[in-house]
C-alpha positions as CSV (number, residue, x, y, z in Angstrom):
1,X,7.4,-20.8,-4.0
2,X,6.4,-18.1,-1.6
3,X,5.5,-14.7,-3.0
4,X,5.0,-11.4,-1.5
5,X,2.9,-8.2,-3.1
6,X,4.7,-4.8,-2.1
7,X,3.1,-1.9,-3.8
8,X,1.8,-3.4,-7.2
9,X,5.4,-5.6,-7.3
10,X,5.0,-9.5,-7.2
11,X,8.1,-10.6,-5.8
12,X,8.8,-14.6,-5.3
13,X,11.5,-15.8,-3.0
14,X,12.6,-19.4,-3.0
15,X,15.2,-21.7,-1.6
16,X,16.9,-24.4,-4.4
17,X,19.3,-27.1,-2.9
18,X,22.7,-26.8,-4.6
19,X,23.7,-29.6,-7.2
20,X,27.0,-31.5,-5.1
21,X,26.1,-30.1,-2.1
22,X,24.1,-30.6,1.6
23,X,23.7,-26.5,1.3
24,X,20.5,-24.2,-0.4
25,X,20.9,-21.2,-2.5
26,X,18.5,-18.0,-2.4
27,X,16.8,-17.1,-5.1
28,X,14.4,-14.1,-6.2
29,X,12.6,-13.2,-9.1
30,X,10.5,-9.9,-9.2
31,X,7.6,-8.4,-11.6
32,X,5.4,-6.1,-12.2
33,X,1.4,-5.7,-13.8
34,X,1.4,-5.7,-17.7
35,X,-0.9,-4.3,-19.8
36,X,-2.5,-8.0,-20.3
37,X,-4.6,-8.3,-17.0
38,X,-3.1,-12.3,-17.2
39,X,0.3,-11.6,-17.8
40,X,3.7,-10.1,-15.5
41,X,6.5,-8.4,-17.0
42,X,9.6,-9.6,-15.0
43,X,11.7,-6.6,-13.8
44,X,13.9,-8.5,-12.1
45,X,14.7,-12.2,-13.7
46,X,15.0,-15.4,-11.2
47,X,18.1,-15.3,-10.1
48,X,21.0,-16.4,-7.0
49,X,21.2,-13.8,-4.5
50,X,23.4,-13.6,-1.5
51,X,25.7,-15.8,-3.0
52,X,28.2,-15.3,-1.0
53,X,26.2,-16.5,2.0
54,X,26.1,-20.5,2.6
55,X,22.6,-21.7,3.7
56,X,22.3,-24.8,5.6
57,X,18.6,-25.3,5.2
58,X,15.7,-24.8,2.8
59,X,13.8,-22.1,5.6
60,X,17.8,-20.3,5.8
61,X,17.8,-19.8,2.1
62,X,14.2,-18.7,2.1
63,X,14.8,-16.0,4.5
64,X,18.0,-15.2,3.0
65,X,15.7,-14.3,-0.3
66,X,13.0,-12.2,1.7
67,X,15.5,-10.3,2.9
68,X,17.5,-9.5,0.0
69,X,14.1,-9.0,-2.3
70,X,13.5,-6.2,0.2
71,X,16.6,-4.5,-1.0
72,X,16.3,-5.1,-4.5
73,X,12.8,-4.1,-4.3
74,X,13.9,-0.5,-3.1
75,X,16.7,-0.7,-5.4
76,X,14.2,-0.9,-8.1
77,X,12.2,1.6,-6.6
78,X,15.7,4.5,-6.4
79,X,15.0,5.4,-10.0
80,X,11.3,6.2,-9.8
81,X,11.9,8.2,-6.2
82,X,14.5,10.3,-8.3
83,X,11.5,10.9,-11.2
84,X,8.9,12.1,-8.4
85,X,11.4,14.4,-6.5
């Protein structure tokens, strides 16, 4: 599963053939230190994204999920840029 660090957020992006099918689904999950140095809290829970998008191969799905984690990620981010301003 490949993961990514953005600014203290450990995101992990994976590709998951679909059950019945020759295509892959997208998938991202998305967390955040805790206060126990050897555990994450999950801010964002393993899930399907860009659902809507049929991926024909394992790399396909897998850049489907970057991309999309980059949008969650700032999604995520909206409510704390609010805070600061």
């Amino acid at each position: 599963m490949p993961t990514k660090n953005v600014d203290g957020y450990q995101i992990d992006f994976t590709a998951e053939a679909l059950p019945g099918t020759d295509q892959w689904g997208a998938f991202v999950a998305i967390f955040v230190p805790s206060d126990n140095p050897m555990h994450m809290d999950e801010v964002y829970p393993k899930q399907r994204v860009v659902a809507d998008v049929p991926c024909a191969s394992e790399a396909e799905a897998q850049s489907q999920a970057e991309q999309a984690a980059a949008t969650i990620l700032d999604q995520l981010r909206a409510p704390q840029k609010l805070a600061d301003d």
